[in-house]
N, C-alpha and C positions, 0 to 999 in steps of 0.2 A: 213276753214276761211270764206268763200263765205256761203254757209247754215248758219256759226252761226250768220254772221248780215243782214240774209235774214229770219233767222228765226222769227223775233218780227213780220215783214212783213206779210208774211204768215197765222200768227196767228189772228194779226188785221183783213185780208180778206177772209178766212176762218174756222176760229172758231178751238178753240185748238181741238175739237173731231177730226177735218178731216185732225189733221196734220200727224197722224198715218196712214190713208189711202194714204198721198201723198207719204209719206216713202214708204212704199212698192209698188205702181207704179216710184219710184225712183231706187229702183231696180231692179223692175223688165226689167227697161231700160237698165238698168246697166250691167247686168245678157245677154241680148241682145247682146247689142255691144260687149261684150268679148264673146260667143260664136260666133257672125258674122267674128270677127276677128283670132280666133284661127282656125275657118274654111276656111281664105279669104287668112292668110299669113300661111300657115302648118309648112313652114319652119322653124317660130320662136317660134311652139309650139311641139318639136320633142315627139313622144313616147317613144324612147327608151330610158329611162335614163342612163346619164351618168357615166360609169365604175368607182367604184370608188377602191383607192389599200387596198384592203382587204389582203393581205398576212402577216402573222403573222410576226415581226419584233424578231427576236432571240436577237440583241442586247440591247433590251430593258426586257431582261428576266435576265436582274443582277442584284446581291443585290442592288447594288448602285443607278442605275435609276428607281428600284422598288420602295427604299424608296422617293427619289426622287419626282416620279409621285403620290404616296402617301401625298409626302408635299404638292403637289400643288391643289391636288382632294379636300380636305379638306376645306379650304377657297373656291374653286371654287363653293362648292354646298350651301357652307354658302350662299355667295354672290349670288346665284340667290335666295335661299330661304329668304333671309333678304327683296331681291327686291320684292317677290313677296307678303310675309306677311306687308310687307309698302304697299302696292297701295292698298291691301285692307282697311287696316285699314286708310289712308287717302281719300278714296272714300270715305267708309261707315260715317266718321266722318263728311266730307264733304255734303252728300246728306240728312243726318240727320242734319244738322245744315240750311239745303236750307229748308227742310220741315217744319223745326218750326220755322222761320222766315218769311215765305215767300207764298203768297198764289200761287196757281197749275198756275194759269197764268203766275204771275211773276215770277214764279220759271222757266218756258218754255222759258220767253223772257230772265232772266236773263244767262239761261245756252247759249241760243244764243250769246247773247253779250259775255259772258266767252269765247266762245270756238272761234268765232271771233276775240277776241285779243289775246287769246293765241294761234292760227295760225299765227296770223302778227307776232306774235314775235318768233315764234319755227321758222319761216321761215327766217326771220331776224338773227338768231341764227346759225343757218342751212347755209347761206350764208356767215356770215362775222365773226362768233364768234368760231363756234364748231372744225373745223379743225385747225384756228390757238391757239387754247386755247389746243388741244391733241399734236401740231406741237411744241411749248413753252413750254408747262408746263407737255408733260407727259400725257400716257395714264392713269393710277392709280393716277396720281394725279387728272384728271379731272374726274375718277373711283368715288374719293372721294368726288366730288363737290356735288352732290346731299342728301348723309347719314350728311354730316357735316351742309349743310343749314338746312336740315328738324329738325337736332340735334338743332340749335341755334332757328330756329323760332319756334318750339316746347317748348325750355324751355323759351324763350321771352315769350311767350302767356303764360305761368304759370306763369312767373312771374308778367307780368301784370296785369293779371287777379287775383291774391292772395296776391301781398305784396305792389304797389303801386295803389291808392285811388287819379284815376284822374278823375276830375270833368266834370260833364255831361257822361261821359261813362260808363256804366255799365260794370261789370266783363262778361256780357252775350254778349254784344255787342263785347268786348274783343276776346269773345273765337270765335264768327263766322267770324270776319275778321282776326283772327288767323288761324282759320281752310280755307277759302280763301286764304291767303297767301301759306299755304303747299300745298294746291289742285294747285294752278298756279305754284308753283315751283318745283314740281313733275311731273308734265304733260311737261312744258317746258325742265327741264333738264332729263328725262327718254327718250324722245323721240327726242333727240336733241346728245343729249353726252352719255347717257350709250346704248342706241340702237346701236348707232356706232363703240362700241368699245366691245360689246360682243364676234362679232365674234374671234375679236383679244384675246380675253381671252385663246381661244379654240387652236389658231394655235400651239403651241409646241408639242402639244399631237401629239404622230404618229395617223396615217390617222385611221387606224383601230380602235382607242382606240377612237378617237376625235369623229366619227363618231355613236358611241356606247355612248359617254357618253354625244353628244349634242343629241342626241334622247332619252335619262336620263330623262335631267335639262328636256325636253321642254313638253316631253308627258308622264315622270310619276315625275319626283319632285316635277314642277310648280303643277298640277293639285294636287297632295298628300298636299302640304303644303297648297292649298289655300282650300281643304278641313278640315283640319284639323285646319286651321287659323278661319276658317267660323264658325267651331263648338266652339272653343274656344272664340270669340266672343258671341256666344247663351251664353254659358255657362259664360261668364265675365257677361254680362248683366244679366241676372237671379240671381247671386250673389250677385251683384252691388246690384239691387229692395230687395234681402230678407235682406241680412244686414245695409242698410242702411236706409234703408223705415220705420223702428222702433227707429232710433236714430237721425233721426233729425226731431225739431222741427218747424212747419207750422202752420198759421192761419188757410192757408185755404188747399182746394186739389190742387188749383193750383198752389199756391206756394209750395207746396209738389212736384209734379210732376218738377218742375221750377230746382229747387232744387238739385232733383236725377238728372237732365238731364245736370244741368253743373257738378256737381260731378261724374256724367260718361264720361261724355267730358273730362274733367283733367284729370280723370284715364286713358282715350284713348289716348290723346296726352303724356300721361307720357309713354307709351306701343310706340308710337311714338316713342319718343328720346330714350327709352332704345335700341330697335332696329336698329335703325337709327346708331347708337352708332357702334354696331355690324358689321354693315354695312360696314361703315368705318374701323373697324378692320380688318375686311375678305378681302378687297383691299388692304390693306396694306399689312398685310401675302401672297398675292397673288404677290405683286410686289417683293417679297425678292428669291421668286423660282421660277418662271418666266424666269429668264436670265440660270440659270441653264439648265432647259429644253429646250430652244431655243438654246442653244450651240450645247446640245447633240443631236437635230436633225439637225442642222445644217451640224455637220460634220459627220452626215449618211444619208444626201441628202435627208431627209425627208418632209423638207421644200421647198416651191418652194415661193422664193419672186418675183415673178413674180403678181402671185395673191393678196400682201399686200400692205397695204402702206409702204413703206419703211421711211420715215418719223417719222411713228408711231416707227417703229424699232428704229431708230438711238437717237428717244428722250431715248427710253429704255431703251437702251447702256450705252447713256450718264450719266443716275442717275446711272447706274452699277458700271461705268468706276471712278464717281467721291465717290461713297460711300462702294467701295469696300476697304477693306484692304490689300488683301492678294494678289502677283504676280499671283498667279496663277487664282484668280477671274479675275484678269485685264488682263492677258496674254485672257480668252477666250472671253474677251470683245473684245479684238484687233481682233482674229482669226475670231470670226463674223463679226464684220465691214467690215474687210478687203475683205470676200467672200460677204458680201450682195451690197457694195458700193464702191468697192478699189477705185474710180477715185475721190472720194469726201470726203475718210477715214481721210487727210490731216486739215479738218476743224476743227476735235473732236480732236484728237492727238497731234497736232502740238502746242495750247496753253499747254497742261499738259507733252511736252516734260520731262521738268526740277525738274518734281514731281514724275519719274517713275524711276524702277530701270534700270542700263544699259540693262540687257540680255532686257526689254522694251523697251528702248530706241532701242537696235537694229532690235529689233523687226518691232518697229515704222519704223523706216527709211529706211530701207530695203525693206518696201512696201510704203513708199513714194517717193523714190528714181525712182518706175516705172514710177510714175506722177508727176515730177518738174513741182513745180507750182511757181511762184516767191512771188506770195502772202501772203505765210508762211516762206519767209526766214527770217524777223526777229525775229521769233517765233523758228528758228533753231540756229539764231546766239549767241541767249542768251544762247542755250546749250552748244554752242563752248564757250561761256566765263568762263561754270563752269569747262573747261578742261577736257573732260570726258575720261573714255580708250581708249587704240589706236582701238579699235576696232567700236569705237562709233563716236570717232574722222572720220575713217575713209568714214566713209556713211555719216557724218556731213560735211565733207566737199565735198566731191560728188555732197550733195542734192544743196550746195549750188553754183558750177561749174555749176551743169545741168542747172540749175533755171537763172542763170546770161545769158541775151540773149548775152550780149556785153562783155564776159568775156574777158578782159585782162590778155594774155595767159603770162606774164613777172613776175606776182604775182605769177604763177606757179612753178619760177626756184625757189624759197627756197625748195621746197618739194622732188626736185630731187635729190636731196644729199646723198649721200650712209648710212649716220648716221638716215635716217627719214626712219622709218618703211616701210616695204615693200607692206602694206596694201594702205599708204599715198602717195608710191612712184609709184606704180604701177599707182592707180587710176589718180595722175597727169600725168603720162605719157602716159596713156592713152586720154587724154582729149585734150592733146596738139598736139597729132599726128592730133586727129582729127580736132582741131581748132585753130592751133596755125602756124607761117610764115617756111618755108623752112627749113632755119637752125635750128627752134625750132625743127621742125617734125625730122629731121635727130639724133639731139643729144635727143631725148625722144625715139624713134626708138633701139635705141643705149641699151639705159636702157634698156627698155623690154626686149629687146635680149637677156640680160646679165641676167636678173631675170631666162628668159623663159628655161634655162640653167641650171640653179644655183642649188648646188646640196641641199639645202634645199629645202624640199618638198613644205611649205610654201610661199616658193616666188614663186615657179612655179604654186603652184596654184593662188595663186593672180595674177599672171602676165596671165593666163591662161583666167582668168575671165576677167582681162581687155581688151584683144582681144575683145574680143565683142562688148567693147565702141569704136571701132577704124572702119574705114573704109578703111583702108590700107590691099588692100586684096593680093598683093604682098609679106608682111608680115604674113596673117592667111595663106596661101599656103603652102610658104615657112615651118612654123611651125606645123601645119598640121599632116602631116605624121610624123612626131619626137616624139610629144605628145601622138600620138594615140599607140607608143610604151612604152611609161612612164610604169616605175615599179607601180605609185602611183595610186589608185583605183579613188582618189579625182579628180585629173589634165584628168583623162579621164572622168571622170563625167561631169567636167569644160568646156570639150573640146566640150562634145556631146551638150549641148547647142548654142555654138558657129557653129557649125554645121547645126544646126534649122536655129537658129535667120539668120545665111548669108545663108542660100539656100545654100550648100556646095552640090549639084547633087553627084557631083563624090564621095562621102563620105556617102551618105545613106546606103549602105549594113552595115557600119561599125557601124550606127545606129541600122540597126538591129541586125546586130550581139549581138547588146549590151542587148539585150533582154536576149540574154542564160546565163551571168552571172549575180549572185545575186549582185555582186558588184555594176556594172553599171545598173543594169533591172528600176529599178526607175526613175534615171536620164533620160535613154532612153525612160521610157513611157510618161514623165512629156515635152523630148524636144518635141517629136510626136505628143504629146495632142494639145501642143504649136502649132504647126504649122497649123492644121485642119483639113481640106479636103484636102489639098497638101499630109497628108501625107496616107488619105486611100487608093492610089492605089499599096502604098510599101506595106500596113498591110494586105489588100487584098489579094494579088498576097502571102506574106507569109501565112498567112490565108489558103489558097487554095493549100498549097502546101503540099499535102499527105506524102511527105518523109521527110516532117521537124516533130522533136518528138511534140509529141502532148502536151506537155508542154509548148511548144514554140509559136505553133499555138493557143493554150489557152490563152496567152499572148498578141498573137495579136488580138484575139476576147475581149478580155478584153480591151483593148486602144482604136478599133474600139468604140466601147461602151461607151469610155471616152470622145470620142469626141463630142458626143451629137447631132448628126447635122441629120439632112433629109438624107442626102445620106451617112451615116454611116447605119446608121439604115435600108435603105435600102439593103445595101449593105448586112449586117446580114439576112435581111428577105431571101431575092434572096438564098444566101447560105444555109439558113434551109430547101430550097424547093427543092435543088440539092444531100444535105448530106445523109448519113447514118450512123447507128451506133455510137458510141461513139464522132462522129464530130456534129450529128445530136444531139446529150443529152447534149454537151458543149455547142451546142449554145443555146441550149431552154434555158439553166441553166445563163446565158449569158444575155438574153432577160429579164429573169423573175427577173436578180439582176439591172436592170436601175431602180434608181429611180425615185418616182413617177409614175409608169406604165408606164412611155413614152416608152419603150420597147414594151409592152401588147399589148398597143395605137395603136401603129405605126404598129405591126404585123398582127392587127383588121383591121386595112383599109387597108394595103396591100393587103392581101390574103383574107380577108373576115370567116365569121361564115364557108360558105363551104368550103376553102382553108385549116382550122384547120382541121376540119373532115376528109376531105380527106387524111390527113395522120395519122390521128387515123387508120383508116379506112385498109391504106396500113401496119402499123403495126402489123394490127389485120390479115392481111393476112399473111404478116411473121411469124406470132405465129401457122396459120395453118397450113402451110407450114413445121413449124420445128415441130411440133405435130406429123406428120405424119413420117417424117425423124425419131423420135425416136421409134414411133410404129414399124417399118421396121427396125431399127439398134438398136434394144435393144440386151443388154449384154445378156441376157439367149438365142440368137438365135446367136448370134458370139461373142465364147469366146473369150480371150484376153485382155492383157491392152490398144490398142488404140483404142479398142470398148468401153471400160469404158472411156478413156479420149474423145473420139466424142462425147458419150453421155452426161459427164459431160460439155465439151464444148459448148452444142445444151442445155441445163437448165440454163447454164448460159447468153446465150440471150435470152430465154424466160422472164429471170429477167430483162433484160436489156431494152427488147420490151417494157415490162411493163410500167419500169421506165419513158419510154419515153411518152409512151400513158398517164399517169400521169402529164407528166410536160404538156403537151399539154393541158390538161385538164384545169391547172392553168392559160391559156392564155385563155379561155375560161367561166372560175367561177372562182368563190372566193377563190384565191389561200387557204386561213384560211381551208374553208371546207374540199379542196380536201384534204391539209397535214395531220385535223384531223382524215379523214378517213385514210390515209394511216398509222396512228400511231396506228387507232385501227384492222385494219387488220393486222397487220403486229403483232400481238401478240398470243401468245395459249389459251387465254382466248374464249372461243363460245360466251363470250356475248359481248367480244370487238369486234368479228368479226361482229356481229351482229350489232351493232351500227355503226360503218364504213360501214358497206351493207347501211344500214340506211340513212347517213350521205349523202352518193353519191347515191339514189336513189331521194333523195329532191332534192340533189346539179345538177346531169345535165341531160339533154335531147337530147342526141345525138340520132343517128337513132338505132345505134347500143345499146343504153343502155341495152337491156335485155340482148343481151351475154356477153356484158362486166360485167353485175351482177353475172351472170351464173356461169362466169368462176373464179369467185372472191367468190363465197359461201363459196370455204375454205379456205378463207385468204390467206396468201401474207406468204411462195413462192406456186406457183399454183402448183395444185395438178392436175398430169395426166390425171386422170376421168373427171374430169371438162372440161378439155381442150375439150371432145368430141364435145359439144353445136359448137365450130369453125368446123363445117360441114354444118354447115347452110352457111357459106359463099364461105369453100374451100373443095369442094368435095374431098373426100375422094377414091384412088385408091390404094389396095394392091399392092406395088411391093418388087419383090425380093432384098435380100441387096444390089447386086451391083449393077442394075439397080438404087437402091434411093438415092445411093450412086453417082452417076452420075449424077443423076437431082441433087440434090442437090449441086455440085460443079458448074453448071451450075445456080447457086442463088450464082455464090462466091462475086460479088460485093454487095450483102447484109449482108454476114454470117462475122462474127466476122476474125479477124487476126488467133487467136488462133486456131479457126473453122475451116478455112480451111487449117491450118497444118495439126490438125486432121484429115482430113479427106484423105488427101494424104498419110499420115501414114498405116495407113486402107490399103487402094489400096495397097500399099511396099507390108505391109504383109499376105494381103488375095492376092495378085499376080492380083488383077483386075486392066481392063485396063478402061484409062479415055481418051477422046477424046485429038487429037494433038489442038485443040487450047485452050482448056485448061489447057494446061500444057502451050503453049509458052507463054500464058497471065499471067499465075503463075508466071513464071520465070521472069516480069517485076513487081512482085509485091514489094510496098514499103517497107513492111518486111522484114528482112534479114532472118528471120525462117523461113516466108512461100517458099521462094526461094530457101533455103536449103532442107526444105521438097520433092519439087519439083525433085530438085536434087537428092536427094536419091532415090525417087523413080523410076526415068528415071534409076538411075544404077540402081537398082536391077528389072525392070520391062523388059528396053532392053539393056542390056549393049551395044553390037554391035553400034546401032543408037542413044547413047546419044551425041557424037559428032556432028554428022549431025540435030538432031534437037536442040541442043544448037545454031548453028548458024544462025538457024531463028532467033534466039529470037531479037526482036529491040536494 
C-alpha cells in the first residue's frame, strides 16, 4: 500500500530507469533483516520441522469413503486450476490493456496508485469485511464471490462494449476500464477471501492424504496448469491474428491492429466468464461433500479443532443442517456440532427443534440438556406445544426445569402421579428432591424409591439415571449396593455413571470391575474418561498390575489414552520404559493409535530421539541373546518334544522382538514407510523383500541400521543365518545345553510366559537343575502355567525338598 502511493514519487525524483535499482537495494535490506532476525531469535526459526502423522489411516481404505474422497478431489483440483487459469488470464488482459493505453511512465505511476488503493481496501476488507462475510454467509459461499463477480463484470463489459452505443465512450475505452474492474476485483477478493479459506478446503482430508495432495495443488497442478494456460494463450493469440486478420475490413494498419486487439480482448474476457463459470461450479460441488468428509474425520479423531476456525465450522453445519433432507445427513450434523462446540450447540438446534424428527429431537436435547441455557427455552416450549413422544417430552421438559433459575417446585406435583410416565416422573422427582421444601423432598424421595424398586426394568433405569440429578446422598448410598446387584445390564450402566459424576471413593473397584464385562466395558470407560486425572491412578495401578488378564490391562491402556491429558500420557510413556514383552507391544500399539500424534508427540519429548533407540537398541540384544539360546538348545542336539516346544517358543519371540523394534520405529519415522516396508518383507516375493530392504533403508537412521538390514535381507520371519550379524553387539559364547539353559532362565523377566514354562519343562525332563531362586521367583509368577511348571518340576527334580522349598516361596 505504502510503495504503491510512494511509487509516482520516486519516479518523479529519480527517473523511472533507477526505480529497478531501488528495488533490488530494497531487498536486498529486506533479505538483511530476516537473516539478522532468524539468526538473533533461533527460537522462532527451529530446524527441525515439525512431525507431521504420516501413518496410514485403514479406515479410510472402504468403498464408501474411497468414493467419498473421490467426490470431493474432483471439484477440489477443479477449483484451484480454475483459480489459477483466471489470474492469468486477467493479468495478461490487464497488462495488455495498461500497455496500449498508457505510456511506460504512466503505466509505472498508474500501477502505483492501483496497488495503493487496492492495499487500503484488501486491508479494509481484511479487518472489517472477510471474516464476518465467511462468519454470515459461509465458506463456499464467499468460495463463490469472486468466479460469480468476475462472471457478471466480464459479461457487463461485453455487453457494453457490443450491444449498447453510449455516447462519448468508445467500445475501446469500455473494454480497458472493464479489464480494470476484473484486475481490482481479483486482487481484492483472491487475496482477502479465497487466500483464507483455502486452507479450510484441505482440512477433512486425513493428514496423510491432505499433506500429499496440498503439495499436488501448489507445486505440480498450479505450475502444470499455468503452463499449459501460458501456451494456450500463445496459441489463442496466433489463431486469433491468422483468422481474423483476413476478414475484417481496415483503412488503415492501425485500425487493423485496433481492431484484432479488441476482438482479442472480447474473446479473452469471454474465456474469462466461461471459466469464472466453472469456477463457481467447482465450490459448489465442493460444499455438497465437504460435510461428509468432515463427519468421517471427525469421528476418527482425525481432525483437531483446535487449529480451525470453529466458526468457519458451524457456518458449514449450518447450510448442512438446513439443506439436508435425509435424518441421517442431520443426525451427523448434530454428532459434529455437538463434539466441535457442545456448550454453544444450543444456538443452531434449538430454533430447528420443531422441523426434526423425534429420534432428532432427542438427539438435540439430550446434548442440550448438559448446557441449560434459559435463552433457548422458548425455542423448547414451542416443542412442548406440538406434544411430542414421552420420550421427547421427557428431556423437554427437563431442559426446561434445568433452565428455570426460580423454578416453582408446586408445578412439579402434576407430574408425580403414578398415571405420568416414568420417564416424566422420575425426572420431576428428581428435580424436586433437589430444589423443592421438606415435605416436597420427602414425598418425591418416596417416588424414586418406589420406581428404584419396581420390577420393571424401565423405571428402574430411569429412576437410576435420575439419581444423579439429586444431591441426596443418603439416598445414592442407601441405593448403591442394591443396584450394583440388579439382574439389568442397563441400571448398572446407569449406576456406573452415577458413581463418576458423585465421587462414590468407596465404589471405584466396582468401576473397574466393570471393565471385564462386555456389558458394562463402555459405560465404565465413557464414566472414567468422564472423570480425568481423578481417575488415572485407578487405571494405573490396574494397568500395572501383571496378574490382571492382559485384556483387562488393555482396557485400561486404552481409557488412559482416552483421557487425553499431560499426565495420562505421561503415565503411558513411564510404563513403556518399565515393560516388556507383550505389555511393552500394547503399549507402543497404544501410543501409535492417539490421534493426531499426540501420543508420538508426547513420547518424542519424553524420552527423546535417544530414549527410542535405546530400546530398539535393548531389543536387539534380546534377539541376540535368544539367537544364541537356540544355537545351544536346537532339536538335533536334544531330542524330545519340550526341546522342540522351547525352540518353537524362543522363534516365537524373536517375532515378537521384531514386532516391537517396528512399532518403535513408527514413533520415530513415518509410520506409512515403516508399515510399507513391513508388508513387503513380510512376503515370498525377492523383489518385495527387496523394496522393503529399500523402503527402510531411505526411511531410518538409527545407529544400528546396518544390522537391523542385515538381519532383515530375508524378510520377515527371520532366518537363523542372518541372525549371525547380532555378534557385533552380543558376543557369542558356546555353552553346553544345560548351562544355556540356565542362563537363560536367569533372562526370565524378559522371556515370554510360554518361554519360561518351556523351559522348566526341559530341566523335568533332561533332570537338570536350576538355581533355588529361580525357582522360588518362578513360583510367584503371574501365570498359573508358569507355577505349575515350576511345580512339576521341583517333584520330579527333588521330591524330598519340594515341601520345604515351597515354603519359602512369598
Amino acid at each position: 500500500m505504502f510503495s504503491g502511493f510512494s511509487l509516482p514519487v520516486f519516479i518523479h525524483l529519480l527517473g523511472l530507469k533507477n526505480i529497478l535499482l531501488m528495488a533490488s537495494i530494497s531487498i536486498a535490506i529486506g533479505a538483511s533483516l530476516l537473516f539478522y532476525l532468524s539468526n538473533r531469535y533461533r527460537q522462532a526459526f527451529p530446524e527441525t520441522p515439525i512431525r507431521e502423522d504420516d501413518e496410514p489411516e485403514a479406515e479410510f481404505k472402504n468403498k464408501k469413503q474411497s468414493k467419498a474422497v473421490n467426490k470431493y478431489l474432483i471439484p477440489l483440483y477443479v477449483f484451484f486450476m480454475m483459480a489459477e487459469i483466471l489470474y492469468l488470464l486477467v493479468d495478461f488482459q490487464y497488462l495488455g490493456e495498461l500497455e496500449f493505453n498508457l505510456e511506460p511512465e504512466q503505466i509505472a505511476s498508474f500501477l502505483g496508485i492501483f496497488s495503493g488503493i487496492l492495499g487500503v481496501c484488501e486491508l479494509t476488507a481484511q479487518w472489517f469485511v472477510a471474516g464476518r462475510a465467511v462468519e454470515k454467509l459461509g465458506a463456499f459461499v464467499v468460495a463463490m464471490f469472486l468466479p460469480i463477480s468476475l462472471t457478471f463484470l466480464g459479461a457487463g463489459t461485453l455487453l457494453l462494449g457490443n450491444i449498447f452505443n453510449i455516447e462519448g465512450i468508445t467500445s475501446a475505452k469500455i473494454l480497458f476500464f472493464g479489464v480494470i474492474g476484473l484486475k481490482f476485483c481479483d486482487e481484492l477478493l483472491r487475496y482477502t477471501l479465497i487466500a483464507g479459506i483455502e486452507p479450510f478446503l484441505f482440512q477433512p482430508l486425513p493428514a496423510d492424504m491432505r499433506n500429499r495432495i496440498q503439495t499436488c495443488v501448489n507445486g505440480i497442478l498450479e505450475p502444470v496448469t499455468s503452463g499449459i494456460t501460458g501456451l494456450c494463450m500463445i496459441g489463442g493469440i496466433w489463431l486469433i491474428d491468422k483468422v481474423l486478420r483476413t476478414r475484417i475490413n481496415a483503412d488503415s494498419a492501425n485500425q487493423l491492429e485496433e481492431s484484432l486487439r479488441q476482438y482479442q480482448g472480447g474473446i479473452f474476457i469471454a474465456a474469462i466468464v466461461f471459466f469464472a463459470s466453472i469456477w463457481a461450479i467447482s465450490a459448489w460441488f465442493l460444499r455438497s461433500s465437504y460435510l461428509t468428509l468432515l463427519v468421517e474425520g471427525a469421528e476418527q479423531g482425525r481432525i483437531n479443532f483446535q487449529s480451525v476456525d470453529l466458526k468457519v465450522f458451524r457456518k458449514v453445519i449450518l447450510e448442512s443442517l438446513e439443506n439436508s433432507s435425509t435424518d441421517d445427513d442431520r443426525r451427523s450434523c448434530i454428532q459434529l456440532l455437538e463434539r466441535i462446540d457442545p456448550d454453544n450447540m444450543a444456538e443452531i438446534v434449538a430454533p430447528r427443534l420443531t422441523n426434526f424428527s423425534p429420534e432428532l429431537q432427542s438427539q438435540c436435547l439430550t446434548a442440550m440438556v448438559r448446557y441449560p441455557n434459559a435463552t433457548y427455552v422458548k425455542d423448547v416450549q414451542r416443542l412442548l406445544e406440538k406434544k411430542p413422544p414421552l420420550e421427547v417430552l421427557g428431556l423437554t421438559l427437563r431442559y426446561l426445569w434445568l433452565s428455570e433459575i426460580n423454578l416453582d417446585t408446586n408445578n412439579l406435583k402434576p407430574y408425580l402421579q403414578e398415571r405420568i410416565d416414568g420417564m416424566i416422573r422420575g425426572t420431576a422427582a428428581s428435580l424436586m428432591i433437589s430444589r423443592g421444601s421438606h415435605s416436597q423432598q420427602q414425598e418425591a424421595r418416596g417416588i424414586l424409591e418406589e420406581m428404584l424398586v419396581s420390577p420393571r426394568e424401565r423405571e428402574r433405569v430411569i429412576s437410576t439415571q435420575a439419581l444423579q440429578d439429586t444431591n441426596d446422598m443418603d439416598l445414592i448410598n442407601r441405593y448403591v449396593p442394591i443396584l450394583l446387584q440388579d439382574e439389568s445390564p442397563k441400571v448398572r450402566c446407569a449406576l456406573l455413571s452415577i458413581i463418576g459424576t458423585k465421587r462414590l471413593h468407596s465404589y471405584y473397584p466396582s468401576l473397574l470391575k466393570a471393565l471385564y464385562f462386555k456389558s458394562t466395558r463402555e459405560a465404565a470407560q465413557e464414566t472414567l474418561i468422564a472423570m480425568g486425572n481423578e481417575a488415572l491412578p485407578l487405571l494405573s495401578e490396574l494397568s500395572q498390575d501383571n496378574r490382571k488378564p492382559d485384556f483387562v490391562r488393555q482396557q485400561a491402556w486404552n481409557t488412559i489414552a482416552a483421557l487425553e491429558t499431560p499426565q495420562a500420557y505421561r503415565d503411558l510413556v513411564n510404563q513403556l520404559t518399565t515393560s516388556w514383552g507383550f505389555a511393552r507391544r500394547n503399549l507402543l500399539r497404544v501410543l501409535l493409535r492417539v490421534p493426531l500424534s499426540k501420543g508420538i508427540e508426547f513420547t518424542l519429548d519424553e524420552m527423546g530421539r535417544a530414549g527410542i533407540e535405546e530400546l530398539i537398541y535393548q531389543e536387539l540384544l534380546m534377539l541376540g541373546h535368544i539367537y544364541h539360546s537356540r544355537l545351544d538348545l536346537k532339536p538335533e542336539i536334544l531330542q524330545g518334544v519340550n526341546t522342540e516346544l522351547l525352540d518353537t517358543a524362543l522363534d516365537g519371540m524373536i517375532k515378537d522382538s521384531l514386532e516391537r523394534c517396528l512399532l518403535l520405529m513408527k514413533i520415530l519415522y513415518p509410520g506409512s514407510a515403516i508399515q510399507a516396508a513391513i508388508l513387503n518383507l513380510d512376503s515370498d516375493s525377492t523383489i518385495s523383500i527387496a523394496l522393503g530392504l529399500e523402503i527402510l533403508d531411505n526411511a531410518i537412521d538409527i545407529q544400528q541400521k546396518n544390522l537391523f538390514l542385515e538381519i532383515l535381507e530375508g524378510g520377515i520371519p527371520l532366518k537363523m543365518e542372518r541372525l549371525k550379524g547380532l555378534e557385533a553387539i552380543v558376543s557369542y559364547q558356546a555353552m553346553g545345553p544345560r548351562d544355556r539353559l540356565r542362563y537363560l532362565i536367569d533372562f526370565r523377566h524378559f522371556l515370554s510366559d510360554w518361554t519360561l514354562t518351556c523351559c522348566f519343562h526341559l530341566a523335568r525332563s533332561q533332570r537338570w537343575s536350576v538355581t533355588r531362586e529361580a525357582a522360588l521367583s518362578c513360583l510367584n509368577h503371574p501365570s498359573s502355567f508358569v507355577r505349575e511348571a515350576v511345580l512339576a518340576y521341583l517333584k520330579d527334580a527333588s521330591p524330598p525338598n519340594l515341601f520345604r522349598i515351597t515354603t519359602y516361596s512369598p
